[in-house]
N, C-alpha and C positions, 0 to 999 in steps of 0.2 A: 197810211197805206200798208195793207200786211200783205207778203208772200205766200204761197201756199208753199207748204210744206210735204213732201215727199217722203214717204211712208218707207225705211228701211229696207231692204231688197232680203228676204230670210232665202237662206243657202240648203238646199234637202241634198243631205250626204246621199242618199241612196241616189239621187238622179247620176250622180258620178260613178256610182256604181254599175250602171249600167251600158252593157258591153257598144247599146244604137247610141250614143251620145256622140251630139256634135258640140265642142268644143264654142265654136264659132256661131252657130245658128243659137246657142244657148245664151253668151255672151249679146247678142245681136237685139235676144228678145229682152235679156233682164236690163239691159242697160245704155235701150233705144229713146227712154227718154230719161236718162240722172243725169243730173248734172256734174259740175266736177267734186262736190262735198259728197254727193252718194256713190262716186267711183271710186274714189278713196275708203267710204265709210263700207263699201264690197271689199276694197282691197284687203282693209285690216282685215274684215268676220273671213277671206279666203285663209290668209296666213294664223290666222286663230285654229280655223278648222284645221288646217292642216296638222298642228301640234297637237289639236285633240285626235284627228284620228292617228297620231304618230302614238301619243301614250297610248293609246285603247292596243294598239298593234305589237307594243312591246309588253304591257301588262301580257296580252294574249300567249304571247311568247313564252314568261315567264310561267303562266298558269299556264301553259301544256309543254310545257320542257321534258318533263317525264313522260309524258305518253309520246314526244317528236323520239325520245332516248330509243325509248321500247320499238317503237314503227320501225328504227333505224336498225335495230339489232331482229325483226323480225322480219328485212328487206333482209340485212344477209344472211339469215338462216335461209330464207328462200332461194338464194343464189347459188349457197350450196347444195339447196334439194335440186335445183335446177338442174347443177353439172351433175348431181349423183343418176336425176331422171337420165340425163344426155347419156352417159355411162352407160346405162342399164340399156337403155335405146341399142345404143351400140353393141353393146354383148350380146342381146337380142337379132340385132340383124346378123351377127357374127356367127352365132348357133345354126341361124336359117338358111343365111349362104352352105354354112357347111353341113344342115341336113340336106340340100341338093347336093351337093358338088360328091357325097356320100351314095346317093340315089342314083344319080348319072354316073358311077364308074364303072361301069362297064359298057360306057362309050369308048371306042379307039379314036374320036377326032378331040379327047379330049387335051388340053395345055396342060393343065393342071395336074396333078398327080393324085389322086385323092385321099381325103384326110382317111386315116385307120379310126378305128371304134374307139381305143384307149384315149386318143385325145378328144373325140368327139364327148366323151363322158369325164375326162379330164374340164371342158370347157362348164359342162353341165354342173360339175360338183362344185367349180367356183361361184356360177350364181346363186346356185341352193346357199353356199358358204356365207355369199353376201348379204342374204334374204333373213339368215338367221340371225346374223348380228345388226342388221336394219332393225330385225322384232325387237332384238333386244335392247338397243335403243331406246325405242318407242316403248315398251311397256315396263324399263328401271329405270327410274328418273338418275342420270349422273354416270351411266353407267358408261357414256363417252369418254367421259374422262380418264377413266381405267381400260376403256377397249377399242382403242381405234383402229381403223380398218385394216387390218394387214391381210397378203397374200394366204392362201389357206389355212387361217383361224376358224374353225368352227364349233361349235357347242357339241359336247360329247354327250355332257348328262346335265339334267336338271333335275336337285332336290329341293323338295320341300317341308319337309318333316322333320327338322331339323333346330336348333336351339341354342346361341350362342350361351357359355357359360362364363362366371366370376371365375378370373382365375386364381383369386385368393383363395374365396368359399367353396368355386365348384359348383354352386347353385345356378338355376336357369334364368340368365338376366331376358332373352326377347326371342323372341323367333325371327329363323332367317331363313331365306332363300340359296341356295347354294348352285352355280354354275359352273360346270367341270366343262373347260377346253382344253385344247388339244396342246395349249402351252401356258395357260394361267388358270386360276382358281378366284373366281369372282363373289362375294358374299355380299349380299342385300336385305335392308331389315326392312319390316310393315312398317308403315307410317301411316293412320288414321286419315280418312276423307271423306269424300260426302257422304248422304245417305246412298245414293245411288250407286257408289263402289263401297265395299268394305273397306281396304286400304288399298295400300301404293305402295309400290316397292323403290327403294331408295340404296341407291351403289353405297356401302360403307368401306370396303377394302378391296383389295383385287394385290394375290401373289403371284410371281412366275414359277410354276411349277417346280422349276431345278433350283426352285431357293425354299420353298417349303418340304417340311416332313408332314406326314400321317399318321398320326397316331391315335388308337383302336382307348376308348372310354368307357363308361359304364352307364347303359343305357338309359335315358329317363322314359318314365309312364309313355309322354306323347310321341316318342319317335317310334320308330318301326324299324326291328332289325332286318328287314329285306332293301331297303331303302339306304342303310348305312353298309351291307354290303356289297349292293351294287353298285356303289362310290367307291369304296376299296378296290372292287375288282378293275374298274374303269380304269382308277389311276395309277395304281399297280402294270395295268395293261399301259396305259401312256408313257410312263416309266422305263419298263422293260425295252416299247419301242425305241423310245429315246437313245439308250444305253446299246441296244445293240445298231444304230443306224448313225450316231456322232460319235459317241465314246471308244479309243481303242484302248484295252487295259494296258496293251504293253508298251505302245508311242506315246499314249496320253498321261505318264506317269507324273505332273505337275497341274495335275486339274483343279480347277475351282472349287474351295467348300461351298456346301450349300449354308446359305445366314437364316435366320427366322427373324423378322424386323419387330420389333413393337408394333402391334395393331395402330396405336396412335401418334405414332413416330410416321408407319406404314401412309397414311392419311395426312399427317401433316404435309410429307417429304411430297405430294401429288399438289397440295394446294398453293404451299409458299412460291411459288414461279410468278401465279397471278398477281398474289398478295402483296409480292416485293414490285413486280411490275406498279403496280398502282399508288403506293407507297413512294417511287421514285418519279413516277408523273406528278406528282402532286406535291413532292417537296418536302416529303415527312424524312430526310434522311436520318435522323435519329432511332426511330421507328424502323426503318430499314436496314439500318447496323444492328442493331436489335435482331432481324430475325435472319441477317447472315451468320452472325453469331450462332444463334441456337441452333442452322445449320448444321456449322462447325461441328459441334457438341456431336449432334446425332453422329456425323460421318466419324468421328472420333471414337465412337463406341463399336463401331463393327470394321476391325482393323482388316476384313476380306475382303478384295475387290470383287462385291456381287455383281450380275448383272444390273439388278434392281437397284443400285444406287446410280450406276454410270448416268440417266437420264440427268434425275436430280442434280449430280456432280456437275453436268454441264449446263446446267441452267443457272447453277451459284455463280460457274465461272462467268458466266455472261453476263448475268446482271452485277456482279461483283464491278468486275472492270469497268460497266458504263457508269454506276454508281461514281467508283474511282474520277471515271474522268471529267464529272460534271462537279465534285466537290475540287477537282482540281482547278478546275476553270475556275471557280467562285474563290479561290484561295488567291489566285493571279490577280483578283482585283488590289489596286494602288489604295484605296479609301477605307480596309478595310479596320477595324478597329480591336484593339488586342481581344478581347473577349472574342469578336467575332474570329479572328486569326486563331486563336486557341480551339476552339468549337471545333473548325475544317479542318485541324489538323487531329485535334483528340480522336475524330473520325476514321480520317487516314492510318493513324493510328493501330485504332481498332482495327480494321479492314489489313493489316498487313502489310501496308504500302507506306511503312516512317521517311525510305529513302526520297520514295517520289514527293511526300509534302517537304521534306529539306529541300530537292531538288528546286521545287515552284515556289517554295518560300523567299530562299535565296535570289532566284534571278529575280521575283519582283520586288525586291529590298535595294538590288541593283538599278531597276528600273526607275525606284524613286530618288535615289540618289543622283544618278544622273538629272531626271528631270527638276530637282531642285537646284543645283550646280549649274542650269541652263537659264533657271531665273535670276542669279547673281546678277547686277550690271555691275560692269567696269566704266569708272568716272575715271579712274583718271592716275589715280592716288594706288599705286601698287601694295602698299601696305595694307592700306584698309581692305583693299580687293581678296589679299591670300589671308588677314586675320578672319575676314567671312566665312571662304572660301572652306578653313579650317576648323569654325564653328559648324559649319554642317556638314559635313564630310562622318565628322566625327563622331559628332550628336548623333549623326543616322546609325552611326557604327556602334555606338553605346547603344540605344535603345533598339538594333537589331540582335546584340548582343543577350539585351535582358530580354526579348519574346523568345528566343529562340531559347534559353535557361528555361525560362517556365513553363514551355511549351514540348520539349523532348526531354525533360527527365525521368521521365518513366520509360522513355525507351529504352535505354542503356544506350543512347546515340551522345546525351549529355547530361554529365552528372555536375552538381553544381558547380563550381565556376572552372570545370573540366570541358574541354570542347572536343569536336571528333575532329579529324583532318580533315574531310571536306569544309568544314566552317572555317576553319584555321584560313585553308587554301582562299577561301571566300572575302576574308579579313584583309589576307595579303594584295588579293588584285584589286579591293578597293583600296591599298593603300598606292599602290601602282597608278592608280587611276588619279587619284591626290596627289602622285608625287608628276606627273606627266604635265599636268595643268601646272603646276609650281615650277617644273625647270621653263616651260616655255614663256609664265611671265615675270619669273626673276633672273634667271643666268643667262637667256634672250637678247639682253641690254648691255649692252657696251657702254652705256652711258652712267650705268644704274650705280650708286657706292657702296665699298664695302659695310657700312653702316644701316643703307638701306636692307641689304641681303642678310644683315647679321639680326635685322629687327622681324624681317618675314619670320627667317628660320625658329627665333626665340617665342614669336604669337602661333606657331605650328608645334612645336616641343609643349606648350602652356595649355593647347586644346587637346592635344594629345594626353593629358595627362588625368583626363577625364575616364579613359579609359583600362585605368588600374583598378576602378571599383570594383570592373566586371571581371577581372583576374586575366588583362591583356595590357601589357605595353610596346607599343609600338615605337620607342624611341630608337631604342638600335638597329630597328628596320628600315626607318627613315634615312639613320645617318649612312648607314653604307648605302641607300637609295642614291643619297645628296653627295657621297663624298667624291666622285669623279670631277661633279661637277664643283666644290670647291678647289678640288687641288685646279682644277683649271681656270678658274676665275684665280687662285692666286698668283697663278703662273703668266696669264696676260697683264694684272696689277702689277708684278712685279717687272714684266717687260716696258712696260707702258713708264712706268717711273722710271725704269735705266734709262730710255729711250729719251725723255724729257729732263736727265739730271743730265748725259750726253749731248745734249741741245743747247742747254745751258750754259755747260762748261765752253762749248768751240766760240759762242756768242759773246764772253765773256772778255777783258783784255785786262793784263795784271802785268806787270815788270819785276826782277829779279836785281834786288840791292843789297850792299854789303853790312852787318852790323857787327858791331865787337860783344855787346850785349847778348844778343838775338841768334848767335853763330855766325858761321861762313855768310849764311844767305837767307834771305827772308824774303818769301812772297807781299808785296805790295803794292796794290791796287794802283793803275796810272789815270792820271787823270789831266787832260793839259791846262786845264784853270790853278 
């Protein structure tokens, strides 16, 4: 007699995909007549399915990770268009209120006082202002970077006819774009694009006016001398206004030089903020001392405080110190292993900061010493406990000794087996810390003999002695640590034994007899047997 046999129940992912799906009425229909092998044999192909569509979901993820990147970065481009639309909204209803409130003033019930023409075209010049550098935005690719929005920044002049040169040869390396404001000097080169534009203009430098000079060349074929003197006159005019509306010749006699930056110095010093940013998310701190470093370098070569540095300056310092504090933390780990300890500190190093890696070196060298000195057990046996006790103490204190040699002698912190005084100091309060644990489990004991205390002190002097290699000894540190405590152990010993020869002596019973031999009198034990 055969059974029949009931046909597998096939799972269509799309039906679960669908938003009318009942759970229950679906379950109802597939598996109103299986038995308990085909509810089983559903349950596996559900939890199969399930992993299938779990990879299919992560794969997906993985192949569109750059385009989730991109959406993500072109939501918050949009947020900021948003608030800038909101802005403009605003200035807009701002003008409108105050073309009325302009209109109406020569009502008497007015509250208001009405605005005067000067601000009303004050308000008008700011949006023209912001409309120009919106354009400019949008039609130089980069050109945010060098011109972010400030209060009355507007575009004076724009050239075109124009040609950056070699400044070895002097010859014409590209054509550029040239944008003259009212406080920087903006230069953009063509960059080739589709058929349907000729090229594209791309932000390459951007100076602050009162840090560049001007100076008048000799003209090539394609420029146009009306074009290169109507830039002179501009900036010449900028200038002038500058000079007569900040500068007084006779209070301002400690004024700033003007610097001229290297074009590629000029370019670097704008990008490195990003570059170091991303560098230190990611873990490349190698890489990132690296281009603090070249930092350094540049700010080293223009011994002026321009304005065009101060930005850069403070974005070293920024990223400098967070840098700092994450090699810091990673130095504080207990596990780490000399190579690695050398690494985070060659770093520190580098970066300026030799005291703060002694500093975090040190207390987690303390760290570890403690926590091995707490694995110790004490059985029983006081000897073996401080011969241990003495083996690691010291051990930790030698080979703190030798990372900290190999590790700072390039700083002039330690030269070889030369230590600075904070080490020394370092040396000492672990020896404090060693000698603390040692009075409380040998001079503690009233019971304990001088033989035992004389064998601790000799397995502490013996591991101590390890520490001559590294150009340190600690013996006559120890002894005036220990000698209070001797002379007082021998001052109770020696009370202890008067106090028991005294006990002796009254307990004792002797008679006093005559001899001719012996003298007058002779002490002689009485005994009545």
């Amino acid at each position: 007699m055969s059974f029949p046999t009931i046909a597998p129940i096939t799972i269509d992912l799309h039906r679960f995909a669908d938003e009318n799906m009942h759970p229950e009425e679906y379950v109802r229909r597939a598996l109103g007549d299986a038995n308990e092998e085909g509810i089983r044999a559903f349950h596996k192909s559900l939890i199969e399915s399930k992993y299938v569509v779990g990879g299919d979901l992560q794969r997906n993820v993985y192949r569109n990770y750059t385009e989730f990147v991109a959406i993500s970065k072109e939501i918050s481009n949009l947020d900021s268009d948003v608030l800038h639309l909101k802005g403009y909204l605003n200035e807009l209803r701002t003008i409108w209120e105050s073309f009325l409130a302009s209109t109406n003033s020569s009502s008497e019930d007015s509250i208001l006082p009405p605005r005067k023409r000067n601000e009303l075209m004050t308000t008008d010049m700011q949006s023209v202002y912001r409309a120009q550098i919106t354009a400019l935005w949008e039609n130089v690719e980069g050109s945010q970077r060098f011109i972010p929005s400030v209060q009355d920044r507007h575009i004076i002049r724009e050239c075109v006819n124009f040609y950056e040169l070699d400044p070895q040869t002097g010859t014409p390396r590209q054509a550029v774009h040239i944008f003259l404001l009212n406080n920087c000097i903006l230069v953009a080169t063509r960059k080739k694009r589709s058929m349907a534009n000729r090229y594209k203009l791309v932000a390459e430098y951007c100076w602050n006016l009162e840090d560049t000079t001007m100076v008048d060349v000799k003209d090539s074929p394609a420029e146009k001398a009306q074009d290169k003197i109507g830039l002179f006159h501009a900036y010449r005019r900028i200038m002038d206004e500058d000079e007569d509306g900040q500068h007084d010749p006779i209070n301002n006699g400690n004024s700033t030089k003007n610097i001229t930056l290297n074009p590629i110095d000029q370019k670097w010093l704008v990008e490195f903020p990003d570059e170091l940013e991303v560098l230190i998310a990611i873990r490349e701190f190698e890489n990132a001392v690296t281009v603090i470093e070249r930092a350094k370098v540049i700010f080293s070569q223009y011994s002026v405080d321009s304005p065009v540095l101060r930005e850069p300056k403070i974005f070293l310092q920024k990223y400098t110190d967070q840098l700092c504090e994450i090699i810091s933390h990673d130095l504080g780990n207990i596990l780490l292993t000399k190579l690695q300890f050398q690494r985070f500190v060659g770093w520190l190093l580098r970066l300026e900061k030799g005291e703060q890696a002694r500093e975090v070196f040190l207390a987690t060298r303390s760290l570890i010493i403690k926590k091995r000195i707490r694995q110790l057990i004490f059985e029983g046996d006081i000897q073996t406990y401080i011969s241990e006790l003495a083996l690691v103490v010291f051990t930790l204190i030698r080979n703190t000794c030798e990372w900290y040699r190999d590790s700072f002698k390039q700083n002039n912190m330690a030269s070889g087996n030369i230590y600075d005084v904070g080490f020394v100091m370092w040396v000492r309060e672990q020896a404090n810390v060693y000698a603390t644990i040692y009075r409380r489990q040998v001079f503690n004991h009233s019971q304990l003999s001088c033989q035992v205390i004389s064998d601790c002190f000799k397995s502490t002097i013996d591991q101590c002695a390890m520490l001559r290699k590294v150009g340190l000894d600690l013996k006559f540190l120890l002894e005036d640590l220990f000698l209070e405590n001797v002379k007082e152990t021998v001052r109770v010993y020696e009370k202890t034994n008067a106090e028991k020869a005294e006990k002796f002596a009254k307990s004792d019973t002797f008679a006093v007899v005559a001899s001719q031999n012996l003298g007058n009198y002779i002490l002689r034990n009485f005994s009545p047997w």
